[in-house]
C-alpha positions as CSV (number, residue, x, y, z in Angstrom):
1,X,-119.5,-29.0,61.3
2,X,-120.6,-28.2,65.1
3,X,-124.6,-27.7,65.8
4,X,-125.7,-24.7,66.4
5,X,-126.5,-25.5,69.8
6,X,-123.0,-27.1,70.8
7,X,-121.9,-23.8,69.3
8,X,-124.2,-21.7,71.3
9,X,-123.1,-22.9,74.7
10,X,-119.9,-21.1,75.2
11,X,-121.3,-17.6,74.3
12,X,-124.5,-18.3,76.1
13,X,-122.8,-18.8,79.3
14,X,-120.0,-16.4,78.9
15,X,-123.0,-13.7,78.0
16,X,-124.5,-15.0,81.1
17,X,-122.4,-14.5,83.5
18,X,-121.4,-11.0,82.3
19,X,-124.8,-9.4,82.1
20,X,-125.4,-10.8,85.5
21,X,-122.1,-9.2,87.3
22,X,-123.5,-6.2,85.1
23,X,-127.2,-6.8,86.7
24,X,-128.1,-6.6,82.9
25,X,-129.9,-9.8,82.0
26,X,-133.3,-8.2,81.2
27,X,-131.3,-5.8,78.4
28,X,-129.5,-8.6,77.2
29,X,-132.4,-10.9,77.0
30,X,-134.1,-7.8,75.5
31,X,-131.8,-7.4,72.7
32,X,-131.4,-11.4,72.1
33,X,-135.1,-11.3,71.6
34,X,-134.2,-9.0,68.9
35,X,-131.6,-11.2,67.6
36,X,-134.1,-14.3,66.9
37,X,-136.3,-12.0,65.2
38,X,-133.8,-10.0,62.8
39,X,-132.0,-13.4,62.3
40,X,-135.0,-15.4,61.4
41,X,-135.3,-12.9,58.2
42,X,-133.2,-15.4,55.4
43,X,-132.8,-11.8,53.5
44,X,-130.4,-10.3,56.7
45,X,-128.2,-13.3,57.0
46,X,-127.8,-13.5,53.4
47,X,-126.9,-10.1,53.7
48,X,-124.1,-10.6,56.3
49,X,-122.6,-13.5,54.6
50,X,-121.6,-11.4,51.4
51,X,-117.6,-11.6,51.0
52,X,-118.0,-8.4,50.1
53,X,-118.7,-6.9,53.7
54,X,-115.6,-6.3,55.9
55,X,-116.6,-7.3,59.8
56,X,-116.5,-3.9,60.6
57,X,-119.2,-2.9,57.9
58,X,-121.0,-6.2,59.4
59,X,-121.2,-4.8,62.7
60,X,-122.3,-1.5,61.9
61,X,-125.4,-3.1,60.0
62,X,-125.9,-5.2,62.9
63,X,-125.8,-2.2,65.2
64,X,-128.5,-0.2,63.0
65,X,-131.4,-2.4,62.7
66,X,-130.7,-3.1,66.7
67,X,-130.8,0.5,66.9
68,X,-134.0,0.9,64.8
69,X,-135.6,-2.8,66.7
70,X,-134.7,-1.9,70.2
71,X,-133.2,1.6,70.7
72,X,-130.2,3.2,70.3
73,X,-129.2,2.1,74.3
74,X,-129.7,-1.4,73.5
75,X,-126.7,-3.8,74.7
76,X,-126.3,-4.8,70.7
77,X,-127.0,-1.4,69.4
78,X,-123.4,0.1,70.6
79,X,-125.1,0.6,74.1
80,X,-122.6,-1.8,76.0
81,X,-119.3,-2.5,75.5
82,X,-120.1,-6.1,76.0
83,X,-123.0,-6.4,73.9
84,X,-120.3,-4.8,70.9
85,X,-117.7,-7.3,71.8
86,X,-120.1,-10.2,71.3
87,X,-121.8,-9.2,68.2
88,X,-117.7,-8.6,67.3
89,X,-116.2,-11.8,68.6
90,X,-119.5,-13.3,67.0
91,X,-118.7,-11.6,63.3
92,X,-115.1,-12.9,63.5
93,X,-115.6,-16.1,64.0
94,X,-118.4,-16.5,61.9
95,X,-121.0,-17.4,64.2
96,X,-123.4,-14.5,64.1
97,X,-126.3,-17.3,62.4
98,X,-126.1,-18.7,65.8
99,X,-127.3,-15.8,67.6
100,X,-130.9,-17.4,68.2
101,X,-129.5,-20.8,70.0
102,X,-127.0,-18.2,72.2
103,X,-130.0,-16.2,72.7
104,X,-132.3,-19.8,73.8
105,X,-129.6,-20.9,75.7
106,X,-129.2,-17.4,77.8
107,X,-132.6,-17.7,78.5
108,X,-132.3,-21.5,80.1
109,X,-129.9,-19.8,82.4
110,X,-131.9,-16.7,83.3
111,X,-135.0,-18.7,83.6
112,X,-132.7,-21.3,85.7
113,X,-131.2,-18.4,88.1
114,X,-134.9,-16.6,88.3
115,X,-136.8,-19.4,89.3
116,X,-139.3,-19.0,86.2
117,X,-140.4,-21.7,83.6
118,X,-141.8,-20.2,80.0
119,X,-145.0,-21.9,79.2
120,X,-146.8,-21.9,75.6
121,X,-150.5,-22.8,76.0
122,X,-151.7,-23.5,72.3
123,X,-155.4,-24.1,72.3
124,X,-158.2,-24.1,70.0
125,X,-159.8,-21.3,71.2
126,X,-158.8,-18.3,73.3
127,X,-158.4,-19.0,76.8
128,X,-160.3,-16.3,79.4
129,X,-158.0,-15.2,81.7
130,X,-159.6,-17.1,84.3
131,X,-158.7,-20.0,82.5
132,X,-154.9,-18.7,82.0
133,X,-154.4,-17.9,85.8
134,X,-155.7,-21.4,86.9
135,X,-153.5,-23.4,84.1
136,X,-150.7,-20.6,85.6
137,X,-151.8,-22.0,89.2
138,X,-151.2,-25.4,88.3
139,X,-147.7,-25.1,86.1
140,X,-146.7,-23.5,89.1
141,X,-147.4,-25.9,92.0
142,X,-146.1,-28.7,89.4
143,X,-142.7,-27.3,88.6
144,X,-142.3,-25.1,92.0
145,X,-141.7,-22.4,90.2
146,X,-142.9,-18.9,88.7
147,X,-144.5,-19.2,85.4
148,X,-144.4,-16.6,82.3
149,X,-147.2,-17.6,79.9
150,X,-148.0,-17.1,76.7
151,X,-150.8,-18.5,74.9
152,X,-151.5,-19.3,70.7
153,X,-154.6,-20.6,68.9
154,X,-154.2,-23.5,66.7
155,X,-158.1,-24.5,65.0
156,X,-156.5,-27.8,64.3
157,X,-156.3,-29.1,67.7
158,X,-160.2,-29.2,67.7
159,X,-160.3,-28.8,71.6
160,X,-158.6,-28.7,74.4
161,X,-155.0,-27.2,74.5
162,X,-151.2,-28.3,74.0
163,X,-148.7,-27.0,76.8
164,X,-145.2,-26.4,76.3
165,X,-142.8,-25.7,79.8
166,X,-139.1,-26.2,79.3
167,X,-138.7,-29.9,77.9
168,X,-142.1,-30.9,79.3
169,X,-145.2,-31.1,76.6
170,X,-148.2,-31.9,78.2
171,X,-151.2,-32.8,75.3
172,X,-154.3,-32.7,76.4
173,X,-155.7,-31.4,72.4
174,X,-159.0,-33.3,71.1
175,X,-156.9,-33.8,68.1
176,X,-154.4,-36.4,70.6
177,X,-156.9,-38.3,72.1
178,X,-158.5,-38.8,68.4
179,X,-155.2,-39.9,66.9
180,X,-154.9,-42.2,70.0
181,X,-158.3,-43.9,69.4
182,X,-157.5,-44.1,65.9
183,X,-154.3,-45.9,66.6
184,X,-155.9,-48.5,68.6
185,X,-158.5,-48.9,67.1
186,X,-156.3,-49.8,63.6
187,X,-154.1,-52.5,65.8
């Protein structure tokens, strides 16, 4: 059976390019947010796997809780044609559960087409927005591009901070550089 991600691809691109001749990509990347959320529930996908459920009964579900996450206008909430095909040509071909690695891969190519790199600072502490706009600065001059930041606090790293940009992680944690030492110091 294909990954996710091989299945994702296709729709990903095909969604791409048709919010972007629709200059739609911030709804659609709106309402895929949506999607990772609503999907990541185990109760909602077990709920639209029931053999039960007819697709047409699947895609009204669908529809409400977009409705009720985003707003009744929202591309997967019956406010595009396009967003209801996808969520239909999803449904048919059983591929709704990859709705998260579509909506990861839209992103690539909106992030690609804008220019902009996400970036997850995780640090021990919170950062002051002093720090965020320099690390910001910095991301910026090293990829040549605008960066969208978001930061999370993980105690365990003990200092410092772990960044995520794209495929790049750059770990510059007190937790690293102890592991490190420990490692060769037990060689």
């Amino acid at each position: 059976m294909a990954d996710n991600n091989t299945v994702a691809r296709p729709y990903a691109q095909a969604a791409f390019e048709v919010a972007q001749e629709n200059n739609a990509l911030a709804e659609l990347s709106e309402s895929f947010a949506a999607a990772r959320v609503l999907l990541e529930d185990g109760q909602v996908v077990e709920f639209l796997a029931a053999p039960s459920l007819s697709d047409k009964e699947r895609l009204e579900f669908l529809q409400g809780l977009f409705a009720k996450a985003v707003g009744e206008g929202s591309v997967f909430a019956g406010g595009s044609l396009h967003g209801t095909n996808l969520l239909r040509l999803l449904l048919e071909n059983g591929r709704v559960v990859a709705l998260p690695e579509i909506a990861e891969q839209f992103e690539a190519l909106r992030a690609k087409v804008e220019n902009t790199v996400d970036a997850v600072i995780t640090s021990a502490a919170p950062l002051s927005e002093a720090q965020q706009e320099e690390m910001a600065a910095t991301l910026r001059e090293r990829f040549g591009r605008d960066v969208n930041i978001t930061t999370e606090i993980d105690e365990n790293l003990i200092g410092g901070a772990v960044i995520r940009a794209g495929d790049v992680v750059i770990d510059g944690s007190l937790r690293a550089r102890l592991d490190g030492l420990a490692n060769a110091l037990t060689k």
